[in-house]
C-alpha positions in Angstrom: -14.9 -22.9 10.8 -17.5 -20.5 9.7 -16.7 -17.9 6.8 -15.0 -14.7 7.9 -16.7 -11.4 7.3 -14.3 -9.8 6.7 -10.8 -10.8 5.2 -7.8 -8.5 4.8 -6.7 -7.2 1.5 -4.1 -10.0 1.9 -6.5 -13.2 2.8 -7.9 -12.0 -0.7 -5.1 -11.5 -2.5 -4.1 -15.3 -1.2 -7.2 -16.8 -2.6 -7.1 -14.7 -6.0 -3.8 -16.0 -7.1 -5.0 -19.0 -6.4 -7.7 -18.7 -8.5 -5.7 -17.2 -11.4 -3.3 -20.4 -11.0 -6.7 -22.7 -11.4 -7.9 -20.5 -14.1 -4.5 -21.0 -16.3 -4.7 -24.2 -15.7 -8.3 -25.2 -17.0 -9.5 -26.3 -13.8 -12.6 -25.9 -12.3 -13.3 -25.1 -8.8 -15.3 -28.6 -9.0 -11.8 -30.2 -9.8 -10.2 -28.3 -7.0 -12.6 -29.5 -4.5 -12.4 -33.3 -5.5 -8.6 -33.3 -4.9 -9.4 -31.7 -1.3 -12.0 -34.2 -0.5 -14.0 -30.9 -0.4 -17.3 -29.1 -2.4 -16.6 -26.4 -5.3 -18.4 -24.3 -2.9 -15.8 -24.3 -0.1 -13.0 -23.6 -2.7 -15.0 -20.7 -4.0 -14.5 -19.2 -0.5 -10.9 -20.0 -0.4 -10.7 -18.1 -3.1 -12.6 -15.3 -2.1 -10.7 -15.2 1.1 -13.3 -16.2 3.3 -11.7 -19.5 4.4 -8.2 -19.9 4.8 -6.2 -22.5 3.7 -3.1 -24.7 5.1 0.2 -24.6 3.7 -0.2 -28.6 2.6 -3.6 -28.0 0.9 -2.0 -24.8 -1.0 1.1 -27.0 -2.3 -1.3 -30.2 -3.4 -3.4 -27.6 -5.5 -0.5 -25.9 -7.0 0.7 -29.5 -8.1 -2.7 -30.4 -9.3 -2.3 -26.8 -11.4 1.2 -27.3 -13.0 2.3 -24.5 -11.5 6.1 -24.9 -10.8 7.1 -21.1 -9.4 8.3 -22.5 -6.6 8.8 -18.4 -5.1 5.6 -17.9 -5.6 4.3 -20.9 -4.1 6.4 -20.6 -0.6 5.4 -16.3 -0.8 1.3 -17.9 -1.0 2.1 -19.9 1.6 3.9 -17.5 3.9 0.5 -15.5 3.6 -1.3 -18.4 4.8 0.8 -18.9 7.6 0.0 -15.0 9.0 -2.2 -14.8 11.8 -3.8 -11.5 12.8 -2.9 -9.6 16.3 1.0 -10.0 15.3 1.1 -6.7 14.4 0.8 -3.0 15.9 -2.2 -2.1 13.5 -4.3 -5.3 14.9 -4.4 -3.2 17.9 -7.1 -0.8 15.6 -9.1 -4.0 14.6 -12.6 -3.1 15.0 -11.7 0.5 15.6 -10.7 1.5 12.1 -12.4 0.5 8.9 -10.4 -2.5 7.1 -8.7 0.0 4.7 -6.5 1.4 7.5 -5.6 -1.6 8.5 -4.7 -3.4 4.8 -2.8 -0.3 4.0 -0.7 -0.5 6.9 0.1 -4.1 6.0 0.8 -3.7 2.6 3.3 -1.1 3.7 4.7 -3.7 6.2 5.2 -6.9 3.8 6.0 -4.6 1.0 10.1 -5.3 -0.4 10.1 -1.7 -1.6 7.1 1.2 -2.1 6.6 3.4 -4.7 4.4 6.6 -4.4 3.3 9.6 -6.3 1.4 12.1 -4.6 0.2 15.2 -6.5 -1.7 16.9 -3.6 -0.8 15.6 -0.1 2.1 14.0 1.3 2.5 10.4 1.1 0.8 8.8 4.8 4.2 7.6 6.6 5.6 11.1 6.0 2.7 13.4 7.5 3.3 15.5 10.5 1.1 15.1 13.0 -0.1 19.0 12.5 -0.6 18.1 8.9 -2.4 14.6 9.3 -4.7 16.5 12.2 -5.9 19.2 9.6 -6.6 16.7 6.8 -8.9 14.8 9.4 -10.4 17.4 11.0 -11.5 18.4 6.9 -13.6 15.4 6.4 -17.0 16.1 5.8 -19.2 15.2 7.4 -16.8 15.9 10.7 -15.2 13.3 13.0 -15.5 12.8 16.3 -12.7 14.2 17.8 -11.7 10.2 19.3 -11.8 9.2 15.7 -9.6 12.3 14.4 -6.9 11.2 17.2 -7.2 7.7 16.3 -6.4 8.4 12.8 -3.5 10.2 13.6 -1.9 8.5 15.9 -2.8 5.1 13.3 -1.2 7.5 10.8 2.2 8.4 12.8 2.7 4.7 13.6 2.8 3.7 9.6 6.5 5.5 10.5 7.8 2.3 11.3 8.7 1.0 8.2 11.1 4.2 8.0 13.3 2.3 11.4 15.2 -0.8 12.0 17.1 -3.6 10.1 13.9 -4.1 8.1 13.1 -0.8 6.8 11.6 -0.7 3.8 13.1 1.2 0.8 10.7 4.3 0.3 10.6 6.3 -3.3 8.4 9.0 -2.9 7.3 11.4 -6.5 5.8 14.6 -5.1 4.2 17.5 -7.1 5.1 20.9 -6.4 1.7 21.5 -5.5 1.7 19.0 -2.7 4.2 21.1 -1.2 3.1 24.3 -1.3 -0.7 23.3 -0.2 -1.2 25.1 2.9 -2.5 22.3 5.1 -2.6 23.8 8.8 -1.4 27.5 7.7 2.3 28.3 7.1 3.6 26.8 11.0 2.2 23.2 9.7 3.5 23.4 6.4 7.2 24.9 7.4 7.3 22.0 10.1 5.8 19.2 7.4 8.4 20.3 4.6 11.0 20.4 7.0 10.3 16.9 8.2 10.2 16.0 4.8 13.5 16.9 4.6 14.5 15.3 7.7 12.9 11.7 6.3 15.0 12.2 2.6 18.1 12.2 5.0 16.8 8.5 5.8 19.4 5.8 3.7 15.8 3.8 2.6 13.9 7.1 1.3 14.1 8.4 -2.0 12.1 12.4 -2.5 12.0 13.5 -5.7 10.3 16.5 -6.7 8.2 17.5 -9.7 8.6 21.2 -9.8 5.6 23.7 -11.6 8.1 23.7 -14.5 8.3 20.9 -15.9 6.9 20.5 -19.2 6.8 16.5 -19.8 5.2 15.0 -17.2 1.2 16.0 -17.2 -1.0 13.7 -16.0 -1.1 14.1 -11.9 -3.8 11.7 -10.8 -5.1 10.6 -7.7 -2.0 9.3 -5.2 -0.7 6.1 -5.6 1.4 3.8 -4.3 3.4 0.5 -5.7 4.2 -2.3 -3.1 6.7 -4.5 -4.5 5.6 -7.7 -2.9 8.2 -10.8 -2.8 7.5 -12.0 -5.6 6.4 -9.9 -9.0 2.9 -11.8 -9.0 2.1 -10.0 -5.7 2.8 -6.6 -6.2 -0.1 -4.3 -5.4 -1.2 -0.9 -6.3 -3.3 1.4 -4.1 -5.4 4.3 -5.4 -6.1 7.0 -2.7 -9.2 8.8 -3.2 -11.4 11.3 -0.6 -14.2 8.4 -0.1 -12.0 5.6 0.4 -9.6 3.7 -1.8 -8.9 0.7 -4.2 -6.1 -2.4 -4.7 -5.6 -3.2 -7.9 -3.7 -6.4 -8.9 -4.3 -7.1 -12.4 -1.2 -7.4 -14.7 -2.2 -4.6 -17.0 -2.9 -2.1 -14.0 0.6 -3.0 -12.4 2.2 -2.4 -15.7 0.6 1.0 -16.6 1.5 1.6 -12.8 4.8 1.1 -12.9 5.1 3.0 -16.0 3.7 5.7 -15.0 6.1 6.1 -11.8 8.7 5.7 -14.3 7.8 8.3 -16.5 7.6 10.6 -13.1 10.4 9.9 -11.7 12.4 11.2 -15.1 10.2 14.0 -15.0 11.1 15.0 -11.5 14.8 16.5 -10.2 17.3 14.4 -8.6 17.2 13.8 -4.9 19.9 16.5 -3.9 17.8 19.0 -6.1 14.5 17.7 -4.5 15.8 18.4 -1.3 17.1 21.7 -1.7 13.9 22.6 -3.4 11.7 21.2 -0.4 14.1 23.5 1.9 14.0 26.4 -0.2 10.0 26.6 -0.2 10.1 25.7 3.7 12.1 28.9 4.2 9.5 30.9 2.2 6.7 30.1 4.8 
């Protein structure tokens, strides 16, 4: 089987903990290969993600590596069990470029999401008035197929809002991210008061940090914290105007996670958030 060209953010994220476990144990990929009856060369694109890798193969390494995180193991091999076109966002394979696509399954194997957003509203809670305007912003301008694609892409990440898998959603948002005209005052009102709507939801958290606040100072670019099944494979995402970044690292996770932290205790309750989102709603 020939290389692929381009693996998801989770065919990567398979092959680097995998190389961390080697790493930590003082292997080298020359090792790894002789107890696959294989070259260092084919375990170098395992770990890349541009081979996969069986379920057996992934167990007889991890034994090789004295790793005994037996969660962690069965999570890596759950991700080498997925097979792309299971899921609605396969359907923009191709279509979309392979951000779209990993951020939409990050979202969808996540255990619980964080997210701060300073400017915009988080993805799964944009309007589709609000998500048109930001696309029909980007310079140079879209085609108008690709600005419906993207919205309609964008509505659909709603679904981890719905069923007996929805996953719990803690959203930190700036005052300025709601009072950021997007659309004129019709597109805000209606994107506020769907943003009240969603905080009704028993999985979503909204807490606001209001123009007041005199602790929390640092609003960055947005970001979001997947929880993943296991610690090891939580996953931060930084948003940014020409395309994002995953970061993985332990030091970025932890300066991630405290930084959420620190915002959240920055920010107002969720009965005070709400009331706040309604109260600017009724001023547009």
């Amino acid at each position: 089987m020939p290389p692929r060209d381009n693996p998801t953010a989770r065919q990567i994220r398979l092959g680097v903990e995998l190389r961390k476990l080697r790493e930590r144990a003082g292997r080298t990929a020359r090792e790894a290969g002789g107890l696959l009856s294989t070259d260092a060369a084919r375990i170098s694109n395992i770990e890349a993600g541009r081979l996969g890798i069986s379920e057996e193969r992934i167990r007889r390494l991890t034994t090789f590596y004295q790793c005994d995180n037996e969660p962690l193991i069965n999570a890596l091999c759950e991700i080498a069990a997925e097979r792309r076109g299971t899921h609605w966002f396969d359907d923009y394979r191709g279509i979309l470029a392979p951000g779209w696509l990993d951020i939409a399954e990050l979202e969808l194997h996540a255990t619980a999401v964080r997210s701060l957003q300073s400017t915009t509203m988080p993805g799964p809670f944009q309007t589709e008035a609000y998500a048109r305007t930001l696309f029909e912003g980007v310079t140079p301008a879209l085609p108008r197929n690709a600005v419906e694609t993207r919205i309609e892409h964008r509505l659909k990440r709603r679904a981890i809002f719905v069923g007996p898998t929805a996953t719990p959603y803690s959203a930190i948002l700036h005052e300025a991210a709601l009072r950021m005209r997007f659309g004129g005052r019709k597109a805000t009102r209606e994107q506020l008061e769907y943003l009240v709507e969603v905080s009704h939801m028993p999985t979503v958290s909204v807490r606001v940090i209001p123009f007041t606040n005199e602790r929390f100072i640092e609003v960055t670019q947005p970001v979001m914290y997947a929880h993943g099944t296991v610690e090891q494979l939580d996953t931060v995402q930084i948003d940014a105007a020409f395309g994002g970044r995953f970061l993985d690292s332990e030091a970025d996770l932890k300066k991630y996670n405290s930084l959420l932290n620190i915002a959240e205790h920055a920010s107002l309750n969720e009965t005070e958030s709400r009331q706040f989102v309604h109260n600017i709603a009724k001023e547009m």
